[in-house]
mmJSON file of the N, C-alpha and C atoms, coordinates in Angstrom:
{"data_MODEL":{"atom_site":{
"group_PDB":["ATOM","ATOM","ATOM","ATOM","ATOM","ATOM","ATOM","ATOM","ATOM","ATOM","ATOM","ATOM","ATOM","ATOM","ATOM","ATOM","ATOM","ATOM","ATOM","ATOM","ATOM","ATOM","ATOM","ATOM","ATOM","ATOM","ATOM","ATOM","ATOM","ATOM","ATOM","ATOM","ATOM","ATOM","ATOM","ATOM","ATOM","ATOM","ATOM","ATOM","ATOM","ATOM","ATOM","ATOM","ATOM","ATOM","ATOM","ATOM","ATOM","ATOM","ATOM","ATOM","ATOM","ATOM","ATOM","ATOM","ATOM","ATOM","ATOM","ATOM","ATOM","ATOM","ATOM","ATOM","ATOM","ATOM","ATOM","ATOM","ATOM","ATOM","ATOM","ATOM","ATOM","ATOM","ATOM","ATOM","ATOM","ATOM","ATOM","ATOM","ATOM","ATOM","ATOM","ATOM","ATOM","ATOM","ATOM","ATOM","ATOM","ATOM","ATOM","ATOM","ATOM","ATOM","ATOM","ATOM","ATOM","ATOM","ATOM","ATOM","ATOM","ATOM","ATOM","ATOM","ATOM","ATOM","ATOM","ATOM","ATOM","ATOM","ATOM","ATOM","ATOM","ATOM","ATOM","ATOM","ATOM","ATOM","ATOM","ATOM","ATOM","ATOM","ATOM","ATOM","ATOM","ATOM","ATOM","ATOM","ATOM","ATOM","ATOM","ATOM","ATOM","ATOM","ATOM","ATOM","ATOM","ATOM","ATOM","ATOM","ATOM","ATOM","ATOM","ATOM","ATOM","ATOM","ATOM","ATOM","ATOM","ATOM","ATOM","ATOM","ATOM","ATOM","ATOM","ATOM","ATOM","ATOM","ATOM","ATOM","ATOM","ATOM","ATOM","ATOM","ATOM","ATOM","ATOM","ATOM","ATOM","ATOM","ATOM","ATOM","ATOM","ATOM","ATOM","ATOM","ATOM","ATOM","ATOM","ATOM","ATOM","ATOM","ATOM"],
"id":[1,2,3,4,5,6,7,8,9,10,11,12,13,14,15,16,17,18,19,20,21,22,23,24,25,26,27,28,29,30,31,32,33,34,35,36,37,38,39,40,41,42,43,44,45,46,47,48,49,50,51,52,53,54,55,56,57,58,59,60,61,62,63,64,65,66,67,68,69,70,71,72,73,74,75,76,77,78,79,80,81,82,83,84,85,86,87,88,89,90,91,92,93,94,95,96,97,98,99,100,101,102,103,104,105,106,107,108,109,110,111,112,113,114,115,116,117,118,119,120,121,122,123,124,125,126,127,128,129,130,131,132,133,134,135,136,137,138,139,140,141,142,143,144,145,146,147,148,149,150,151,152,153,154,155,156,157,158,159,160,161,162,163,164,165,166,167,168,169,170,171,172,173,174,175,176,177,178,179,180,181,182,183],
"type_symbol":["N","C","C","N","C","C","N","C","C","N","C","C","N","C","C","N","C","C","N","C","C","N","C","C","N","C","C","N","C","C","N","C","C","N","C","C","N","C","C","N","C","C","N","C","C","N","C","C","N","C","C","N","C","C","N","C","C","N","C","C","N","C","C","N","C","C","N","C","C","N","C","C","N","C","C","N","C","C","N","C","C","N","C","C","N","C","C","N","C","C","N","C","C","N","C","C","N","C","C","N","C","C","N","C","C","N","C","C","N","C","C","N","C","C","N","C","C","N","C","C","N","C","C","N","C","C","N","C","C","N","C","C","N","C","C","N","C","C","N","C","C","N","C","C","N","C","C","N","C","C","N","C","C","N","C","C","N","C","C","N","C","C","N","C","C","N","C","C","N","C","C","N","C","C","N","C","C","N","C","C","N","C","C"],
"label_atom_id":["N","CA","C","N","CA","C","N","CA","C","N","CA","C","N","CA","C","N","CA","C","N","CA","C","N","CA","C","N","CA","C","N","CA","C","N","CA","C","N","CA","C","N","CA","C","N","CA","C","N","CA","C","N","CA","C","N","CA","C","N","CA","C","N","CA","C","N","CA","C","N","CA","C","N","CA","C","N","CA","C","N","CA","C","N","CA","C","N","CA","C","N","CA","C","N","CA","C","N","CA","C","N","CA","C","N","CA","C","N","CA","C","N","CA","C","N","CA","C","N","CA","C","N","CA","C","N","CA","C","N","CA","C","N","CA","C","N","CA","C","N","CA","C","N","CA","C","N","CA","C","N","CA","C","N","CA","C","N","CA","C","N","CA","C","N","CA","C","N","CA","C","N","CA","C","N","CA","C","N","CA","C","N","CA","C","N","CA","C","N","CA","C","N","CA","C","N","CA","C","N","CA","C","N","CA","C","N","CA","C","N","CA","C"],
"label_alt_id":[null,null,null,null,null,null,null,null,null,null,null,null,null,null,null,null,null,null,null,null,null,null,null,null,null,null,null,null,null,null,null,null,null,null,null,null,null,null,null,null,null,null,null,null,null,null,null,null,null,null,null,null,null,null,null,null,null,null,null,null,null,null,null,null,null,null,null,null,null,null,null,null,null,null,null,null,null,null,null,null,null,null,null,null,null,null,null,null,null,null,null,null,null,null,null,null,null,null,null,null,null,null,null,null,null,null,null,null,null,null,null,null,null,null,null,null,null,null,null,null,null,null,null,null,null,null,null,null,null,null,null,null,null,null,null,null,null,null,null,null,null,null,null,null,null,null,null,null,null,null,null,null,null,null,null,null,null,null,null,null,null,null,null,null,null,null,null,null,null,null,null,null,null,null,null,null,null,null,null,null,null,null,null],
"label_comp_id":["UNK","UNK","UNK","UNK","UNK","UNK","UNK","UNK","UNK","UNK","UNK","UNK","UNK","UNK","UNK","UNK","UNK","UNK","UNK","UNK","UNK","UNK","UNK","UNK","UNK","UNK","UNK","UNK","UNK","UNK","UNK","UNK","UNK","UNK","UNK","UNK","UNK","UNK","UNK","UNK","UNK","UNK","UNK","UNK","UNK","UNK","UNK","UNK","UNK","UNK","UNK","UNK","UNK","UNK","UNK","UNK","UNK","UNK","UNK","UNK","UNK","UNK","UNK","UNK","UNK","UNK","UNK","UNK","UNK","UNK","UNK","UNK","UNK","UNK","UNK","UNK","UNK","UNK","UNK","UNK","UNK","UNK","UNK","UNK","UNK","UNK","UNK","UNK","UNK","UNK","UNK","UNK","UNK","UNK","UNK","UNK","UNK","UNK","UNK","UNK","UNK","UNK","UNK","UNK","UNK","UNK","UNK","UNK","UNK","UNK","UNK","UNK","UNK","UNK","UNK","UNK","UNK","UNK","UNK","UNK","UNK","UNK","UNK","UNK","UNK","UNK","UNK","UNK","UNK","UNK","UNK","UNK","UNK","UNK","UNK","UNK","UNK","UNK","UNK","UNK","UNK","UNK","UNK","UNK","UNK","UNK","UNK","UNK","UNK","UNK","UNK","UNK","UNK","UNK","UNK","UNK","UNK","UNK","UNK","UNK","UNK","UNK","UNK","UNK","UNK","UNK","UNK","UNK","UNK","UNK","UNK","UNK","UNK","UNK","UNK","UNK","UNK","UNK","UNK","UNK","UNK","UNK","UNK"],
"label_asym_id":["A","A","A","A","A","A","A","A","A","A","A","A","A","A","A","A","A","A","A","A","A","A","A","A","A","A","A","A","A","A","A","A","A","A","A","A","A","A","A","A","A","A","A","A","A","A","A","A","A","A","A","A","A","A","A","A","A","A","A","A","A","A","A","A","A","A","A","A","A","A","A","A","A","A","A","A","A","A","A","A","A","A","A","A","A","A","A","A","A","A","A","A","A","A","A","A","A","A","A","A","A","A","A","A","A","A","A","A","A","A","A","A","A","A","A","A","A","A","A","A","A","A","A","A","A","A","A","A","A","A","A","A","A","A","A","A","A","A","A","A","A","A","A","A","A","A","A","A","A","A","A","A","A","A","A","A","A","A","A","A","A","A","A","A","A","A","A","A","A","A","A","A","A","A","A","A","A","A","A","A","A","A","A"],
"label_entity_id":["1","1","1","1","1","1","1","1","1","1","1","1","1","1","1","1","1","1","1","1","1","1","1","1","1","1","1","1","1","1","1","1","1","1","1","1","1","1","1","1","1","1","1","1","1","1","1","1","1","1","1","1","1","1","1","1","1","1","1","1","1","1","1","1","1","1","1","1","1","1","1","1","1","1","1","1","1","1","1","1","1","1","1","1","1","1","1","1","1","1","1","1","1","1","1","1","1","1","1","1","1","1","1","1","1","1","1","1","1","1","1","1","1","1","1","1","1","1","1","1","1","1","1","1","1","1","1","1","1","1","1","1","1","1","1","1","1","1","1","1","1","1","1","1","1","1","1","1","1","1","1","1","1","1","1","1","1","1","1","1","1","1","1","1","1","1","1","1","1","1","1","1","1","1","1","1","1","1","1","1","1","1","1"],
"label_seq_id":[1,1,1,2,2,2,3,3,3,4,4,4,5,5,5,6,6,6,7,7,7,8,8,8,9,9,9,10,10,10,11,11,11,12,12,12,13,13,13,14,14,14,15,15,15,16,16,16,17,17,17,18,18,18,19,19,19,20,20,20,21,21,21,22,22,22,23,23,23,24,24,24,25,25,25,26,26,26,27,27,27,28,28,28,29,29,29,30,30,30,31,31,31,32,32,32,33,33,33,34,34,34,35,35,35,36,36,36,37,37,37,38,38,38,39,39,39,40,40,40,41,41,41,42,42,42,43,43,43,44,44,44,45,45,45,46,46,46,47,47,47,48,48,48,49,49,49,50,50,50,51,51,51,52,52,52,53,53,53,54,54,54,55,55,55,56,56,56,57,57,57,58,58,58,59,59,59,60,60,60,61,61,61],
"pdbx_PDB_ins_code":[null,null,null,null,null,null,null,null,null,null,null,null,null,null,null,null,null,null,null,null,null,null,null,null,null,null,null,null,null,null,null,null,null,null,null,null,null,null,null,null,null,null,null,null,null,null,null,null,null,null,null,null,null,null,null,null,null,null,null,null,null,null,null,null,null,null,null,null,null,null,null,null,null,null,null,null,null,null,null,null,null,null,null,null,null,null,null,null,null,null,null,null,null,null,null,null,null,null,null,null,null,null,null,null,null,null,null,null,null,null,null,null,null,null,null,null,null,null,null,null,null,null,null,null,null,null,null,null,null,null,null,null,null,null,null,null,null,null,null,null,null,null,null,null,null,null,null,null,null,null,null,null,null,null,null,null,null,null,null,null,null,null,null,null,null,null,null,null,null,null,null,null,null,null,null,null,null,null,null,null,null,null,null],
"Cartn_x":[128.928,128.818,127.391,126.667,125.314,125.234,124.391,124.0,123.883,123.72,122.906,122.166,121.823,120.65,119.637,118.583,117.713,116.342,116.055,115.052,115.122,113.978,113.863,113.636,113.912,114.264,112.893,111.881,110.364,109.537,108.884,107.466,106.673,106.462,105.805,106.034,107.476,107.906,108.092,108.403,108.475,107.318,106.292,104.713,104.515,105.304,104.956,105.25,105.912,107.141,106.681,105.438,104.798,105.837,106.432,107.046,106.241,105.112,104.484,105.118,104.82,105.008,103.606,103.627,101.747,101.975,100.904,100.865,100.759,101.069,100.634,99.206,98.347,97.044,96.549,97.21,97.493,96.216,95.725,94.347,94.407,94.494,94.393,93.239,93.013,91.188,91.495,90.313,90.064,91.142,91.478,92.187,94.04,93.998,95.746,96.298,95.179,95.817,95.66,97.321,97.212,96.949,96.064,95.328,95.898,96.379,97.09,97.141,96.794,97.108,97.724,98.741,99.919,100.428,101.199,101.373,102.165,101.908,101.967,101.081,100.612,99.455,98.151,97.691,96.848,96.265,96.238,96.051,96.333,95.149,94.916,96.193,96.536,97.784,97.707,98.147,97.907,98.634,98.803,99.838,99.809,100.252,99.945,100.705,100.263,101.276,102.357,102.296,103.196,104.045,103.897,104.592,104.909,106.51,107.104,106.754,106.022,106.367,104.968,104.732,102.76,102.94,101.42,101.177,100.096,99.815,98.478,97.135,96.399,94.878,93.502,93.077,91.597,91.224,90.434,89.985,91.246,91.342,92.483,92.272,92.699,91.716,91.296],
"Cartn_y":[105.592,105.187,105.44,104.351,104.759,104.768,105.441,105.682,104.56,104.821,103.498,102.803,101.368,101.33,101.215,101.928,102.703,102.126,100.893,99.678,99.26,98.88,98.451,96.767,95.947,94.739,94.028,94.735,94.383,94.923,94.377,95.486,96.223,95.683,96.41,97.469,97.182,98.373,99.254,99.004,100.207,100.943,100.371,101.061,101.611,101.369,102.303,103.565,103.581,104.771,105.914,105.159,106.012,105.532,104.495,103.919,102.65,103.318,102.307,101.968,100.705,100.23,100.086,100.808,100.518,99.091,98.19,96.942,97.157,96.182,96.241,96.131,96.579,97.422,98.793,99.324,100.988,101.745,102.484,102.829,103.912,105.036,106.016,107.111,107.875,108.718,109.568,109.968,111.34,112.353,112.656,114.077,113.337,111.978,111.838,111.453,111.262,110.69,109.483,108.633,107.019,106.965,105.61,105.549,103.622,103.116,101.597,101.563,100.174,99.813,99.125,99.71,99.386,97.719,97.21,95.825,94.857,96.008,95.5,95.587,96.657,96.922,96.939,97.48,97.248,98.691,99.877,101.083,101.699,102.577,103.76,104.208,104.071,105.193,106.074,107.583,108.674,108.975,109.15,109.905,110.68,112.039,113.127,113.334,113.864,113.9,114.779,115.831,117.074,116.273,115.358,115.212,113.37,113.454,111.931,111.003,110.7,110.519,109.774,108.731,108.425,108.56,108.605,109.476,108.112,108.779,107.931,108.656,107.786,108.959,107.678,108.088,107.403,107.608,106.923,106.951,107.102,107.606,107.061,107.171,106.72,106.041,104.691],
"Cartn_z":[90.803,92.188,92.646,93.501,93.583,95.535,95.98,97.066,97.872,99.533,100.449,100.197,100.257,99.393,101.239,100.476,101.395,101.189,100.592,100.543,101.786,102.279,103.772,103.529,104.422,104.153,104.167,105.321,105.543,104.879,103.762,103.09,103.889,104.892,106.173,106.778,107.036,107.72,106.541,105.545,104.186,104.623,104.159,104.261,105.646,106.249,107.936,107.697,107.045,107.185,105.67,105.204,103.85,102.677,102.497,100.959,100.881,99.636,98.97,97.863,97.877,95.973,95.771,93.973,93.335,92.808,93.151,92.422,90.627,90.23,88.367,87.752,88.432,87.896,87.711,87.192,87.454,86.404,86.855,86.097,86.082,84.597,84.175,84.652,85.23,84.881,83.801,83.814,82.314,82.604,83.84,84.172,83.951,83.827,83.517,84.863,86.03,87.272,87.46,88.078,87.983,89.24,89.616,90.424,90.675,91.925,92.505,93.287,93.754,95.176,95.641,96.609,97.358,97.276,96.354,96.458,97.837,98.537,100.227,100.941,101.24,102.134,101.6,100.492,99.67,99.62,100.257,100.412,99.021,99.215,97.814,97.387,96.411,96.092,94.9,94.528,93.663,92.759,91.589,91.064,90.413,90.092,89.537,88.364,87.173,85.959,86.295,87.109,87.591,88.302,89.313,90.668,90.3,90.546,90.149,91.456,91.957,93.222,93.626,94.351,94.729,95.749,96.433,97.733,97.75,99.155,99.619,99.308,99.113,98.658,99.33,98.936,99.447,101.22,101.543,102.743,103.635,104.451,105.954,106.87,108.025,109.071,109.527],
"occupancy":[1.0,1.0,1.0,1.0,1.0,1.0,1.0,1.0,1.0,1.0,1.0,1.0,1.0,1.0,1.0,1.0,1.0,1.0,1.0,1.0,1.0,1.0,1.0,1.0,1.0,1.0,1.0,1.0,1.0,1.0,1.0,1.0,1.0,1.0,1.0,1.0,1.0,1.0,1.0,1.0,1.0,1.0,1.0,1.0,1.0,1.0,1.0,1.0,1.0,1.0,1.0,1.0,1.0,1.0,1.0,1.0,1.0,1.0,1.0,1.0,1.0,1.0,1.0,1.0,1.0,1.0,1.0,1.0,1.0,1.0,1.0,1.0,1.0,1.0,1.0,1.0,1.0,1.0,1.0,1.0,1.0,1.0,1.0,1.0,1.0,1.0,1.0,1.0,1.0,1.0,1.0,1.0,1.0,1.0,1.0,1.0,1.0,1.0,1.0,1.0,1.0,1.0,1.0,1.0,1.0,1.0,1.0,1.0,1.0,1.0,1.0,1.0,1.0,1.0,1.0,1.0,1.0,1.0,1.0,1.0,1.0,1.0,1.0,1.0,1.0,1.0,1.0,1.0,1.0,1.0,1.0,1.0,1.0,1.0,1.0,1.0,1.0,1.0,1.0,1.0,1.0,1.0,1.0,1.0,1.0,1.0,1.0,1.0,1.0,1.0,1.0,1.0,1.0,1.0,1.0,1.0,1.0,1.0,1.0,1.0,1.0,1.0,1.0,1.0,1.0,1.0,1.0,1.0,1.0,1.0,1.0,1.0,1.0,1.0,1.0,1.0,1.0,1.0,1.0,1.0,1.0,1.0,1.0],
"B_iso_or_equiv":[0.0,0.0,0.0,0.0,0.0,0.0,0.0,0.0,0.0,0.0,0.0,0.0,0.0,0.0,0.0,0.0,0.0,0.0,0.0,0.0,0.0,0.0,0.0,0.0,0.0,0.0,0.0,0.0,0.0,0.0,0.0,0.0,0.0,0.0,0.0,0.0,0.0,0.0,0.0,0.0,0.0,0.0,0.0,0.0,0.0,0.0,0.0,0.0,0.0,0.0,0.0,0.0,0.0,0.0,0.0,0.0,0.0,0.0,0.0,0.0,0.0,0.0,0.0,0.0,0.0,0.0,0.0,0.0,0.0,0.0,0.0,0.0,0.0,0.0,0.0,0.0,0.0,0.0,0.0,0.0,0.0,0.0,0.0,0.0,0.0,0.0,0.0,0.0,0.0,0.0,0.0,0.0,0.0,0.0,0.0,0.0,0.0,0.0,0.0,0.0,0.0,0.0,0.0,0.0,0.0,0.0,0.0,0.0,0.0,0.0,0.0,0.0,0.0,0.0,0.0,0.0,0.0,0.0,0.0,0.0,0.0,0.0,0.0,0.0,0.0,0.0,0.0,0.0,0.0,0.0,0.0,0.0,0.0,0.0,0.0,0.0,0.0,0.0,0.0,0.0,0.0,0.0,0.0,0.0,0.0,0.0,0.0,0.0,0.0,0.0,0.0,0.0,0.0,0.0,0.0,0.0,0.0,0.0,0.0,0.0,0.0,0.0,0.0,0.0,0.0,0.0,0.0,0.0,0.0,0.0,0.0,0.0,0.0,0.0,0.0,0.0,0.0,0.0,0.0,0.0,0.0,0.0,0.0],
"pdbx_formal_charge":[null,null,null,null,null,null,null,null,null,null,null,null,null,null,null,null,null,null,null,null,null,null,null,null,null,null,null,null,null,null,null,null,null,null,null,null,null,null,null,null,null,null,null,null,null,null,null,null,null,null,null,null,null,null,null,null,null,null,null,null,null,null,null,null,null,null,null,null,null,null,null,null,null,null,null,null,null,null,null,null,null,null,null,null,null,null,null,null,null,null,null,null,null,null,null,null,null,null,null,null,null,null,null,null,null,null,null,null,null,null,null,null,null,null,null,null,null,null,null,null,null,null,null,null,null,null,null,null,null,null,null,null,null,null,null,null,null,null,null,null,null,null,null,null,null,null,null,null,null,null,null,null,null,null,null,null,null,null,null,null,null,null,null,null,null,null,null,null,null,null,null,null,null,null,null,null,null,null,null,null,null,null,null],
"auth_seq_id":[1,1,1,2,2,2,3,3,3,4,4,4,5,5,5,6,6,6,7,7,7,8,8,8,9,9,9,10,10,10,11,11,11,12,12,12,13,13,13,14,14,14,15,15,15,16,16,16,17,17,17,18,18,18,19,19,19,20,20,20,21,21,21,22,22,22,23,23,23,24,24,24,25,25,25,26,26,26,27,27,27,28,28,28,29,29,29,30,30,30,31,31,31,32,32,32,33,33,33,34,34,34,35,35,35,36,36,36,37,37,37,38,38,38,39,39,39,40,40,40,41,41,41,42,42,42,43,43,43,44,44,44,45,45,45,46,46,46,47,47,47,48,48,48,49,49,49,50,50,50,51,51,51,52,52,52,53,53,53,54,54,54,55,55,55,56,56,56,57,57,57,58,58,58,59,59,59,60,60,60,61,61,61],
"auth_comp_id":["UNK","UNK","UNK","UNK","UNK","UNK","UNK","UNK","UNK","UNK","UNK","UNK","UNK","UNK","UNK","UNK","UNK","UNK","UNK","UNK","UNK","UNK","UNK","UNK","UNK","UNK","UNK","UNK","UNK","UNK","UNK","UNK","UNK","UNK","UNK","UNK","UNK","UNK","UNK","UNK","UNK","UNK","UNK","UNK","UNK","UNK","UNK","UNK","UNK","UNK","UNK","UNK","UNK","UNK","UNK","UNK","UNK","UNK","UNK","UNK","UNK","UNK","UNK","UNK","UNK","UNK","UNK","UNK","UNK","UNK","UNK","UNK","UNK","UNK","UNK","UNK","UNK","UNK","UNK","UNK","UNK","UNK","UNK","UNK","UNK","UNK","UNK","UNK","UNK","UNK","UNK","UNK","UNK","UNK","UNK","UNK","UNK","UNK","UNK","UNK","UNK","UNK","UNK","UNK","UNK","UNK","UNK","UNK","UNK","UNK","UNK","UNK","UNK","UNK","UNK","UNK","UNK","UNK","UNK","UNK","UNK","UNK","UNK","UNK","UNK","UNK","UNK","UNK","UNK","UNK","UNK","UNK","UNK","UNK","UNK","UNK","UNK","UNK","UNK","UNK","UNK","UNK","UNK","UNK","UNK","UNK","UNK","UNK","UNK","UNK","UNK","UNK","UNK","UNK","UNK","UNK","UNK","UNK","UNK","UNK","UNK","UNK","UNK","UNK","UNK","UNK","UNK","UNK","UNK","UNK","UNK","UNK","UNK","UNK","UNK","UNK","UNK","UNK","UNK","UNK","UNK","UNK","UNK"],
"auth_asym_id":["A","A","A","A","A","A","A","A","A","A","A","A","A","A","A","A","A","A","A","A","A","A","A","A","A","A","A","A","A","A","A","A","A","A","A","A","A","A","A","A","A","A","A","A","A","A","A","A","A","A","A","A","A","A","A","A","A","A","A","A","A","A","A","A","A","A","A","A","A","A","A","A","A","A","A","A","A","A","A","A","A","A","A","A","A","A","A","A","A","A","A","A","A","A","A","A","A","A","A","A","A","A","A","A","A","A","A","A","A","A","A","A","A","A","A","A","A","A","A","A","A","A","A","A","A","A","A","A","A","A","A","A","A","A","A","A","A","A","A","A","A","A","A","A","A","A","A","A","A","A","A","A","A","A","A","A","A","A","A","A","A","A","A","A","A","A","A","A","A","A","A","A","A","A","A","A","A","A","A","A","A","A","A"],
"auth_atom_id":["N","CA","C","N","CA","C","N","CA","C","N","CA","C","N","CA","C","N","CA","C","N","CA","C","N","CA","C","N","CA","C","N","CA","C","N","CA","C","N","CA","C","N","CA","C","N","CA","C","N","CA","C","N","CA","C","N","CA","C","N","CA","C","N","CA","C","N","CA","C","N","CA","C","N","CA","C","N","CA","C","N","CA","C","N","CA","C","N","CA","C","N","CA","C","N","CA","C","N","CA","C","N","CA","C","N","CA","C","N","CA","C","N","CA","C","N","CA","C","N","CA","C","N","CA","C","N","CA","C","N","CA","C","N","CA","C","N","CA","C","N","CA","C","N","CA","C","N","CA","C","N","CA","C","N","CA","C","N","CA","C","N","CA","C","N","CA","C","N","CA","C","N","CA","C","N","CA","C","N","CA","C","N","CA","C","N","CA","C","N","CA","C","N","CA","C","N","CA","C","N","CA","C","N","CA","C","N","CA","C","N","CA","C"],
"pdbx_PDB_model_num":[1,1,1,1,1,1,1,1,1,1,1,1,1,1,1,1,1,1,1,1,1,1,1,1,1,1,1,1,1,1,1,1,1,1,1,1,1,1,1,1,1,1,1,1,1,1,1,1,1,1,1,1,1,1,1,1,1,1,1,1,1,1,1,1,1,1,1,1,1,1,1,1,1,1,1,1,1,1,1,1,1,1,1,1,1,1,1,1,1,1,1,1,1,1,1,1,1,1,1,1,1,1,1,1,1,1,1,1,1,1,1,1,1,1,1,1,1,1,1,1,1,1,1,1,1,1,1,1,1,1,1,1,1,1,1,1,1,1,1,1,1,1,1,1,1,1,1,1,1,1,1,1,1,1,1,1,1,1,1,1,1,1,1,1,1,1,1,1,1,1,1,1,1,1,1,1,1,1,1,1,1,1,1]
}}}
């Protein structure tokens, strides 16, 4: 049995609310962090080998 589904119907409003999706250019650095941008909004996004999860990173503002 699986949960609500908790996808928002607007990409927009996803990304209001801090749920990015990373587009399919995802770029490695030396230290093992993936580095994409938001295939909605287009905003920096982070990912850490420790932490399952992307965040926002780059400039904000």
């Amino acid at each position: 049995m699986t949960g609500p589904d908790t996808r928002a119907a607007d990409p927009a409003a996803a990304c209001s609310v801090g749920r990015h999706v990373p587009g399919g250019a995802i770029v490695v650095d030396e230290h093992g962090t993936r580095h994409a941008k938001c295939r909605h909004c287009g905003c920096s996004l982070s990912r850490l080998q420790s932490i399952r999860r992307w965040y926002r990173s780059g400039q904000l503002g």
